[in-house]
PQR file with spaces between the fields and no chain letter, atoms N, CA, C, O and H, PARSE charges and radii, in Angstrom:
ATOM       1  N    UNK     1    -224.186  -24.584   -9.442 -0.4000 1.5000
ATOM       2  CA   UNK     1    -224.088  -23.611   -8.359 -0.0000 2.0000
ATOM       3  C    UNK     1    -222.800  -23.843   -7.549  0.5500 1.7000
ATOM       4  O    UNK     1    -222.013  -22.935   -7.279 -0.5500 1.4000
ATOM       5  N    UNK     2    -222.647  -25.116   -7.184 -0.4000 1.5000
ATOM       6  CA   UNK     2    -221.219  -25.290   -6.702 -0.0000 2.0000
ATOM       7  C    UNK     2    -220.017  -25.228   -7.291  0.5500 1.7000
ATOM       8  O    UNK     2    -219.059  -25.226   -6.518 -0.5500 1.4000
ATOM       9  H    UNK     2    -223.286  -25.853   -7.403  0.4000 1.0000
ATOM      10  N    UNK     3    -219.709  -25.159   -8.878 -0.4000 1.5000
ATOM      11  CA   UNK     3    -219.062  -25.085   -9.435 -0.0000 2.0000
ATOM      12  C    UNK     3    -218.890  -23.468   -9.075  0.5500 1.7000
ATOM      13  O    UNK     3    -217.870  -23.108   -8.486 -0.5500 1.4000
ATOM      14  H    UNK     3    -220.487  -25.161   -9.506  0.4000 1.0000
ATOM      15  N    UNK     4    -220.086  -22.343   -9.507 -0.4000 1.5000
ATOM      16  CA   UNK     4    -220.014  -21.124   -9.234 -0.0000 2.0000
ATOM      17  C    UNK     4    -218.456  -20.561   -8.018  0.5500 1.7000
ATOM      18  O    UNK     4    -217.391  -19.948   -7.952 -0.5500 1.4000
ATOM      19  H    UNK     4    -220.914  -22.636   -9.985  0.4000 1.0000
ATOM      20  N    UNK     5    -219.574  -21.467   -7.214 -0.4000 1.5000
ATOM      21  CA   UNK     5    -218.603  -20.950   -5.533 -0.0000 2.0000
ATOM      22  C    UNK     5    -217.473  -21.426   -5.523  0.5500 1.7000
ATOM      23  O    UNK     5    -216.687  -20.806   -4.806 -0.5500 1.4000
ATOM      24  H    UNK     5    -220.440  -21.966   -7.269  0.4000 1.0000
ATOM      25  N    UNK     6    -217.034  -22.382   -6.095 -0.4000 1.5000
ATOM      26  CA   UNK     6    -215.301  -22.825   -6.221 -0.0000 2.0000
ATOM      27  C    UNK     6    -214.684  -21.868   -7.401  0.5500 1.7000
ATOM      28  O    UNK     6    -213.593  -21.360   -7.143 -0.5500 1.4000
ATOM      29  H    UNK     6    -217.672  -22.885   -6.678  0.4000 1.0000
ATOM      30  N    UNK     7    -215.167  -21.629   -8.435 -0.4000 1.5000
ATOM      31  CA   UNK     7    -214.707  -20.889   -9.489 -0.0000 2.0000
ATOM      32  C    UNK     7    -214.168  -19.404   -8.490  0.5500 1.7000
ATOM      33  O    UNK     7    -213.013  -19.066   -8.229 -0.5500 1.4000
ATOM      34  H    UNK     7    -216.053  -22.042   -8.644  0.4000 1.0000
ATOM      35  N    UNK     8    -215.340  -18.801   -8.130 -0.4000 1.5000
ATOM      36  CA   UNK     8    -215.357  -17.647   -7.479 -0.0000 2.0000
ATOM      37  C    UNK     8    -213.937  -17.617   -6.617  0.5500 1.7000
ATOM      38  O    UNK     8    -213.083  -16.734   -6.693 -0.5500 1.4000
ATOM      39  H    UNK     8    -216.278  -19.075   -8.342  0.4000 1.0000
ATOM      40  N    UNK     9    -213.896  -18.758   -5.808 -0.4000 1.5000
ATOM      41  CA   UNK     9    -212.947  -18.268   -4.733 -0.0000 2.0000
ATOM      42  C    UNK     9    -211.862  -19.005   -5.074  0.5500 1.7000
ATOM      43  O    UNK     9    -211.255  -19.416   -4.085 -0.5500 1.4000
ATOM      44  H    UNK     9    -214.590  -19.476   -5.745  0.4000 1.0000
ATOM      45  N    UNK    10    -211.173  -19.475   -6.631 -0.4000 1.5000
ATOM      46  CA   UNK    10    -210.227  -19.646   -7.220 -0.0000 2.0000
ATOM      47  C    UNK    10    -209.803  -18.038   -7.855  0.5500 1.7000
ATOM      48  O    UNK    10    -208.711  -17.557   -7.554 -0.5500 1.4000
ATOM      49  H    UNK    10    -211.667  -19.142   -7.435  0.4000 1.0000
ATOM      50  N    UNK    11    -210.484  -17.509   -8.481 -0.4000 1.5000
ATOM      51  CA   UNK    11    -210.399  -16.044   -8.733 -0.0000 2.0000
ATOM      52  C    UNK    11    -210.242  -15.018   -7.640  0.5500 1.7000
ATOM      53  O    UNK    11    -209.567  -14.009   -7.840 -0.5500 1.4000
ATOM      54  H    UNK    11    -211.371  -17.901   -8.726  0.4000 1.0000
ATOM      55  N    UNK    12    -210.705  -15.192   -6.760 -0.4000 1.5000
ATOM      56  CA   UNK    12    -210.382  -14.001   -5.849 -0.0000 2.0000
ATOM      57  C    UNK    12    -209.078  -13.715   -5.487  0.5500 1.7000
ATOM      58  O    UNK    12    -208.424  -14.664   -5.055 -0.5500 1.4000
ATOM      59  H    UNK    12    -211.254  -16.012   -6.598  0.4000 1.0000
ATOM      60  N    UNK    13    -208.481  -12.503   -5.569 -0.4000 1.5000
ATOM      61  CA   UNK    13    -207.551  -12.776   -5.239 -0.0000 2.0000
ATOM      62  C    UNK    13    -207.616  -11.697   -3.989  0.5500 1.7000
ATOM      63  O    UNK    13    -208.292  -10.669   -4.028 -0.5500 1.4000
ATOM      64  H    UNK    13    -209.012  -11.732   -5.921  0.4000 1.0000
ATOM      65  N    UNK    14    -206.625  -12.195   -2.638 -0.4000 1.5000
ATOM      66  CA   UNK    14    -206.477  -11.549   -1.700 -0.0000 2.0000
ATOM      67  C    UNK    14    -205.031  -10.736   -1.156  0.5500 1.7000
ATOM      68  O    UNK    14    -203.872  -11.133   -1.273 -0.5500 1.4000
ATOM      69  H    UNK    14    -206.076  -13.030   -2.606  0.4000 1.0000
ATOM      70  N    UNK    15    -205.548   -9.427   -0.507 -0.4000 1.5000
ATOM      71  CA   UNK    15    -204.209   -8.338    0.086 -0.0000 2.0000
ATOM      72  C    UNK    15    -203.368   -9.551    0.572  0.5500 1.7000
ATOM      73  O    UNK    15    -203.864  -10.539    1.114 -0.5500 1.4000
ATOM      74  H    UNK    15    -206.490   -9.104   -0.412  0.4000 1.0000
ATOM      75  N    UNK    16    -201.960   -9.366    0.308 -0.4000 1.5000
ATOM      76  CA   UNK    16    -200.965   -9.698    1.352 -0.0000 2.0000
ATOM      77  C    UNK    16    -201.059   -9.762    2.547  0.5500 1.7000
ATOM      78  O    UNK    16    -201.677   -8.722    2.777 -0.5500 1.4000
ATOM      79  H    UNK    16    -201.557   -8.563   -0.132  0.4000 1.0000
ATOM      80  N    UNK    17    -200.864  -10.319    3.666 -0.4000 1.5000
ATOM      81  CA   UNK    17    -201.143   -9.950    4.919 -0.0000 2.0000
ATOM      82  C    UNK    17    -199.749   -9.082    5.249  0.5500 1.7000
ATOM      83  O    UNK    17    -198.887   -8.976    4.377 -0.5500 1.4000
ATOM      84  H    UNK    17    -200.362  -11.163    3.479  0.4000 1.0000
ATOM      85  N    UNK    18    -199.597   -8.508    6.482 -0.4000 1.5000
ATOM      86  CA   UNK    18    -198.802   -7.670    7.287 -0.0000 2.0000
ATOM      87  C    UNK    18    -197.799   -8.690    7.473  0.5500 1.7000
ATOM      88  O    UNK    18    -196.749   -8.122    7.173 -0.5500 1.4000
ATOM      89  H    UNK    18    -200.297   -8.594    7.191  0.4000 1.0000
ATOM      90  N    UNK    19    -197.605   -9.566    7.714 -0.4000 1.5000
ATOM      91  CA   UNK    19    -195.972  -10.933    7.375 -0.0000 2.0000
ATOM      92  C    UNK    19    -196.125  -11.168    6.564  0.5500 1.7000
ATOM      93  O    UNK    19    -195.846  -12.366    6.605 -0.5500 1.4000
ATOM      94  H    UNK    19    -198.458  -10.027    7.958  0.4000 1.0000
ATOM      95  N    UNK    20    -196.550  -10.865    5.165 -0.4000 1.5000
ATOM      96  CA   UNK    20    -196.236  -11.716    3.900 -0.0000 2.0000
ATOM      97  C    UNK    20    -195.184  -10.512    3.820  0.5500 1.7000
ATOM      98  O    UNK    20    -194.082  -10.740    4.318 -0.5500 1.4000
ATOM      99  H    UNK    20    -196.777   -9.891    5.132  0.4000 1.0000
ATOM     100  N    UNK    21    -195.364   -9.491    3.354 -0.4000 1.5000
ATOM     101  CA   UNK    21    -195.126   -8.387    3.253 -0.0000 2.0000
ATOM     102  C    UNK    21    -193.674   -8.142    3.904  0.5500 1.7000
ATOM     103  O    UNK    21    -192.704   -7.949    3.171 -0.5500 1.4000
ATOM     104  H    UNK    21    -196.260   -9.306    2.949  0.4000 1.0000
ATOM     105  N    UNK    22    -193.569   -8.155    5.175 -0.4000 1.5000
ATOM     106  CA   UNK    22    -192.499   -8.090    5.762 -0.0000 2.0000
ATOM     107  C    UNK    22    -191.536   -8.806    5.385  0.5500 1.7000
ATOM     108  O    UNK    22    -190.434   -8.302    5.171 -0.5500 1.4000
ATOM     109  H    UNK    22    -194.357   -8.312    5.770  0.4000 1.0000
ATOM     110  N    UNK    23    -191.863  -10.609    5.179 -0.4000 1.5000
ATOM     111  CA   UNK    23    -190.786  -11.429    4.923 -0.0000 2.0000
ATOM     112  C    UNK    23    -190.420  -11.151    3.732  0.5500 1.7000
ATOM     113  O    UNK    23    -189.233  -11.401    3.524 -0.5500 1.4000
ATOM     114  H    UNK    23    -192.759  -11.018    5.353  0.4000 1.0000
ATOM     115  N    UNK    24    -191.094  -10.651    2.714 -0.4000 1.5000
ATOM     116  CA   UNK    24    -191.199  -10.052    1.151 -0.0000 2.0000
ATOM     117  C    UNK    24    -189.574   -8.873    1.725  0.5500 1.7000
ATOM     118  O    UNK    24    -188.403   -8.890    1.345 -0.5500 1.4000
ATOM     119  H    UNK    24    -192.059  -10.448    2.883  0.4000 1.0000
ATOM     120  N    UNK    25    -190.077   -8.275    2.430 -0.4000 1.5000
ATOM     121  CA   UNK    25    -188.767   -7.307    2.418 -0.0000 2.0000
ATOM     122  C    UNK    25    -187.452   -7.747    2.989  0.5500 1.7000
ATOM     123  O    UNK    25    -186.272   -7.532    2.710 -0.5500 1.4000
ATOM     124  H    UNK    25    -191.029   -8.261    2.739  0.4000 1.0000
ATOM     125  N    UNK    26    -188.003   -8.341    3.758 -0.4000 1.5000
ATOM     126  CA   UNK    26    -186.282   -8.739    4.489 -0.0000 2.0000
ATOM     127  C    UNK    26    -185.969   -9.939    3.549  0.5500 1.7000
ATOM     128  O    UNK    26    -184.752   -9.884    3.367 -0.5500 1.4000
ATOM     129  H    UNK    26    -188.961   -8.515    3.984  0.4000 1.0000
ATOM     130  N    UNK    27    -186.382  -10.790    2.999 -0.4000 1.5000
ATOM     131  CA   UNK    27    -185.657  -11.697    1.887 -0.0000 2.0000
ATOM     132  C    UNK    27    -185.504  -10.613    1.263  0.5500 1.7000
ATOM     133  O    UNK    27    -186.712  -10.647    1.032 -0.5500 1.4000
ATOM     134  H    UNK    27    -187.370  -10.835    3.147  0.4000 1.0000
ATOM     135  N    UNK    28    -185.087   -9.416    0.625 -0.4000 1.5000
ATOM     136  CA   UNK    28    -184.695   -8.740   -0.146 -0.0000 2.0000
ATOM     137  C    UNK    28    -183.513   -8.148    0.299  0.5500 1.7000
ATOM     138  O    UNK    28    -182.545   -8.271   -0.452 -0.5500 1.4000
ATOM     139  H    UNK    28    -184.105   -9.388    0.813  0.4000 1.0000
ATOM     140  N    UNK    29    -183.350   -7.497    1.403 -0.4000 1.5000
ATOM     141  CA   UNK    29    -182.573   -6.831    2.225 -0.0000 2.0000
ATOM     142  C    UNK    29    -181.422   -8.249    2.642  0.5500 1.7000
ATOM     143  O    UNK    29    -180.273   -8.506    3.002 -0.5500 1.4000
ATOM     144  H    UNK    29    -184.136   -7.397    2.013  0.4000 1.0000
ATOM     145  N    UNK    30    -182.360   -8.682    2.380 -0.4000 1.5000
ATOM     146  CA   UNK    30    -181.006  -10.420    2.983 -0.0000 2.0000
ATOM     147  C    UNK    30    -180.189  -10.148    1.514  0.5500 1.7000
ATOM     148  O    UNK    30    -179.011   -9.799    1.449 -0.5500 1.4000
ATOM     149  H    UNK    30    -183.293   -8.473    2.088  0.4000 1.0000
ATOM     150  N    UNK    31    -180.979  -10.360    0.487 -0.4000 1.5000
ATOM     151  CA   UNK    31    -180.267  -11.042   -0.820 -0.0000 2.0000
ATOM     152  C    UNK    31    -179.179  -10.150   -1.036  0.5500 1.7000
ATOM     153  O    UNK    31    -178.068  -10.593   -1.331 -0.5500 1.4000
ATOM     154  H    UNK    31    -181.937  -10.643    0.540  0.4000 1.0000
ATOM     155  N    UNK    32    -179.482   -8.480   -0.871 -0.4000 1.5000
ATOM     156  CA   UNK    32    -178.568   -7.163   -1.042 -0.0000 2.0000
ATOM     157  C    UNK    32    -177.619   -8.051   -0.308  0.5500 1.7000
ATOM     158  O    UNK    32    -176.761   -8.914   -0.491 -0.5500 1.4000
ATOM     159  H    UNK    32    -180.384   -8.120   -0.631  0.4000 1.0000
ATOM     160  N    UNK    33    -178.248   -7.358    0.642 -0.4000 1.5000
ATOM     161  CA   UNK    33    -176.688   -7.913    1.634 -0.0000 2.0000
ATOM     162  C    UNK    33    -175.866   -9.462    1.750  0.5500 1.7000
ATOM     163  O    UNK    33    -174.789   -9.622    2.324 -0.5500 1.4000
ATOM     164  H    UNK    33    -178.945   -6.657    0.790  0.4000 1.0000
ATOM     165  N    UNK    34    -176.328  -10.085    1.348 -0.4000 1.5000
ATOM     166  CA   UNK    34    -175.363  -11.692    0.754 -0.0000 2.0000
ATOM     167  C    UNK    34    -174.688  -11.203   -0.505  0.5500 1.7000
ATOM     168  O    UNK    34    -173.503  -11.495   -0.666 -0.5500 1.4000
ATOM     169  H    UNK    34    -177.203   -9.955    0.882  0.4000 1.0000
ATOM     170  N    UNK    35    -175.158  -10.677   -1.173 -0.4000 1.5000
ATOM     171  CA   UNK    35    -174.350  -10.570   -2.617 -0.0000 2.0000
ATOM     172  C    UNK    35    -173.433   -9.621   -2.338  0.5500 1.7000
ATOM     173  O    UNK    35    -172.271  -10.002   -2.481 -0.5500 1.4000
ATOM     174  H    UNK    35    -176.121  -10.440   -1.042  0.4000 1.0000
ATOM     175  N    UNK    36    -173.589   -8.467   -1.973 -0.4000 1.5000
ATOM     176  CA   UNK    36    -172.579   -7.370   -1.326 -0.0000 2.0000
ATOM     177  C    UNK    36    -171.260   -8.099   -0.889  0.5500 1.7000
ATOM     178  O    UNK    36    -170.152   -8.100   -1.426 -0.5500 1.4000
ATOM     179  H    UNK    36    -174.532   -8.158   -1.857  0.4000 1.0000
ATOM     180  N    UNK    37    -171.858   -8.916    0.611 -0.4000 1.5000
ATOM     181  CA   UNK    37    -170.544   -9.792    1.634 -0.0000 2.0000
ATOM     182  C    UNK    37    -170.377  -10.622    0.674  0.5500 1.7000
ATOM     183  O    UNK    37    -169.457   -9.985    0.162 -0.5500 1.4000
ATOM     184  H    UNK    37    -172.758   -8.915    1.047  0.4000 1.0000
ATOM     185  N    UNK    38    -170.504  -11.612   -0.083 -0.4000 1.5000
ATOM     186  CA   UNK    38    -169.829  -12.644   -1.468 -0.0000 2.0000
ATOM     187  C    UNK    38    -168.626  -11.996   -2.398  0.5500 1.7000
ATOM     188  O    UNK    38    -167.494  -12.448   -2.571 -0.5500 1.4000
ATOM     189  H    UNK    38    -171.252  -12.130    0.332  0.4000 1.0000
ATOM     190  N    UNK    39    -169.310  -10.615   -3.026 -0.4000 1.5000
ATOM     191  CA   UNK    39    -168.477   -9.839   -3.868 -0.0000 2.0000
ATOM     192  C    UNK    39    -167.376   -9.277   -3.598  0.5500 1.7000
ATOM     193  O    UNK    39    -166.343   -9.189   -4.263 -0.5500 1.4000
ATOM     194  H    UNK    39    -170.229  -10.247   -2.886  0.4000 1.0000
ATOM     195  N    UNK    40    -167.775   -8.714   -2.095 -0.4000 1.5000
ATOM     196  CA   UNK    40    -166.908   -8.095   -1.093 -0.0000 2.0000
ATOM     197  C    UNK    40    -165.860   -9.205   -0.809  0.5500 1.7000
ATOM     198  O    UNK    40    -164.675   -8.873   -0.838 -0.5500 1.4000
ATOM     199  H    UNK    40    -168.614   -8.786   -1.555  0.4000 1.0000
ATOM     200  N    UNK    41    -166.159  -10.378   -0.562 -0.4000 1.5000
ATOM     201  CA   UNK    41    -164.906  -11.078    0.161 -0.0000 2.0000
ATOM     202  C    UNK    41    -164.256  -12.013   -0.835  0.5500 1.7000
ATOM     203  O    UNK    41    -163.463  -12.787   -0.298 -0.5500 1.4000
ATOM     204  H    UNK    41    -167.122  -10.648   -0.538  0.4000 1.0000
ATOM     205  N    UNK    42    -164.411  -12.175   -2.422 -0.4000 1.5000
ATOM     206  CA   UNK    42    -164.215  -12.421   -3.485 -0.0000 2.0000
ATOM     207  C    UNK    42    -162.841  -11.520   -4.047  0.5500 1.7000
ATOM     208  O    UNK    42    -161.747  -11.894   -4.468 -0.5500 1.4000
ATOM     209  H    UNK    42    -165.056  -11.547   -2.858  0.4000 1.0000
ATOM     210  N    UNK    43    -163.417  -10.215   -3.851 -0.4000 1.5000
ATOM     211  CA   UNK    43    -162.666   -9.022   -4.293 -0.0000 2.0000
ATOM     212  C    UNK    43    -161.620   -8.833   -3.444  0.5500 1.7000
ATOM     213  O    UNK    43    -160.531   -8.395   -3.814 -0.5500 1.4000
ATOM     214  H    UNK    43    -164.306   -9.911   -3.508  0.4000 1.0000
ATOM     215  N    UNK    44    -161.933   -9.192   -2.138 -0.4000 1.5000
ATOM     216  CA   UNK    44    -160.394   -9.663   -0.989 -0.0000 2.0000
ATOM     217  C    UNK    44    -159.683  -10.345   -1.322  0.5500 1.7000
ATOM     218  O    UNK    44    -158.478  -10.114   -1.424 -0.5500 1.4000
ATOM     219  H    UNK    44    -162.818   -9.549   -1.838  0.4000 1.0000
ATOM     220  N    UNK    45    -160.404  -11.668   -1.655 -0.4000 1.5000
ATOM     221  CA   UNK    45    -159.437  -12.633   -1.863 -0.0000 2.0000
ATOM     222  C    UNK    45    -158.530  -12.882   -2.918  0.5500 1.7000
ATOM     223  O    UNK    45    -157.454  -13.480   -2.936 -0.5500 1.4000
ATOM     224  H    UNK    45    -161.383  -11.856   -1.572  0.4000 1.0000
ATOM     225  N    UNK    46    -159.379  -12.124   -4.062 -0.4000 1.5000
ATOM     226  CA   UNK    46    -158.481  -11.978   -5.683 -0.0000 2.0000
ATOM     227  C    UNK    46    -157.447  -11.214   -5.391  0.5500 1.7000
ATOM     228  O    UNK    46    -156.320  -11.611   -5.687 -0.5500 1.4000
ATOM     229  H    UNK    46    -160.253  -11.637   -4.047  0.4000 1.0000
ATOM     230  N    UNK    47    -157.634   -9.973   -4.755 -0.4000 1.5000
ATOM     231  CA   UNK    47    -156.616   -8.862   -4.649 -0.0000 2.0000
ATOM     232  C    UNK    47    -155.749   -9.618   -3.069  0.5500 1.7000
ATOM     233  O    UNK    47    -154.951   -8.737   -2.748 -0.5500 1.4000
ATOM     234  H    UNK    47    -158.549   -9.651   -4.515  0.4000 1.0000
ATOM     235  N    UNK    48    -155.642  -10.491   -2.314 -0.4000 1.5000
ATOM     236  CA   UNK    48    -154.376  -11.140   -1.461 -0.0000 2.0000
ATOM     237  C    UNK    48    -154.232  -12.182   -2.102  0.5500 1.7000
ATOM     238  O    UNK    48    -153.441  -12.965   -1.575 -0.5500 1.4000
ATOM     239  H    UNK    48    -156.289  -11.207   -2.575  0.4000 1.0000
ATOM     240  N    UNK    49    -154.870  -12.650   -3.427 -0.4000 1.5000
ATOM     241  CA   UNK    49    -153.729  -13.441   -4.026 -0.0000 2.0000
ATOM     242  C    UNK    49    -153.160  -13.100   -4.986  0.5500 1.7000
ATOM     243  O    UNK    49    -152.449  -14.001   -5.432 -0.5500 1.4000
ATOM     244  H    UNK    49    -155.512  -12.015   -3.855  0.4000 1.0000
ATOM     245  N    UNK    50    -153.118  -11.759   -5.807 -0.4000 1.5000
ATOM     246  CA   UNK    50    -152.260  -11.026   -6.227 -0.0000 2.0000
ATOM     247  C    UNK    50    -150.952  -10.606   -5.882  0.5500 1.7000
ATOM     248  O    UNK    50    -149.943  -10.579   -6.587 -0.5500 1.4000
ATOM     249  H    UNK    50    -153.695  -11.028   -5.446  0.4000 1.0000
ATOM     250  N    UNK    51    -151.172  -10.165   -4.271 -0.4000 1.5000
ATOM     251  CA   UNK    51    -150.017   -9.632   -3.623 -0.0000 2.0000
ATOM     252  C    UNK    51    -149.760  -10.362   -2.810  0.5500 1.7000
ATOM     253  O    UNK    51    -149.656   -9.878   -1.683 -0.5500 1.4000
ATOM     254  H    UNK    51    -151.992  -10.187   -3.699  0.4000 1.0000
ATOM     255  N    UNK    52    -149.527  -11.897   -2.976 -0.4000 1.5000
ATOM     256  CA   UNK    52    -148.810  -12.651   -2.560 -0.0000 2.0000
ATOM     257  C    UNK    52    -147.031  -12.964   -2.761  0.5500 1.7000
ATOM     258  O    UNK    52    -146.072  -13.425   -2.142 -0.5500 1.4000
ATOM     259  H    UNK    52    -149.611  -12.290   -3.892  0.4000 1.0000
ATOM     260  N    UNK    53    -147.389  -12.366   -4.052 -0.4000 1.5000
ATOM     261  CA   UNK    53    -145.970  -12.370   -4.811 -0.0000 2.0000
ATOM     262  C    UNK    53    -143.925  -12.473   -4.069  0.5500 1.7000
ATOM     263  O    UNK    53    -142.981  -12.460   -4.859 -0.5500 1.4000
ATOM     264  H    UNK    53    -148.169  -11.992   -4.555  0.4000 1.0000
């Protein structure tokens, strides 16, 4: 019987709460935007050391 009730509430699985959710989005919206500003200031720096010349 106790095995039952641990099994059970190893299986259950539960909603996200209202901050899982949120931090779920803004770590996303972070990652966009880090890779964007990286690429972005990569692509600066290749192209002023081009025309350094």
């Amino acid at each position: 019987k106790t095995m039952n009730v641990l099994l059970s509430g190893i299986q259950e699985e539960r909603k996200p709460s209202y901050w899982t959710r949120k931090i779920k989005t803004i770590n996303k919206v972070y990652f966009v935007f880090y890779v964007t500003a990286a690429s972005l200031f990569l692509c600066f720096m290749f192209y002023s050391w081009l025309s350094t010349d």
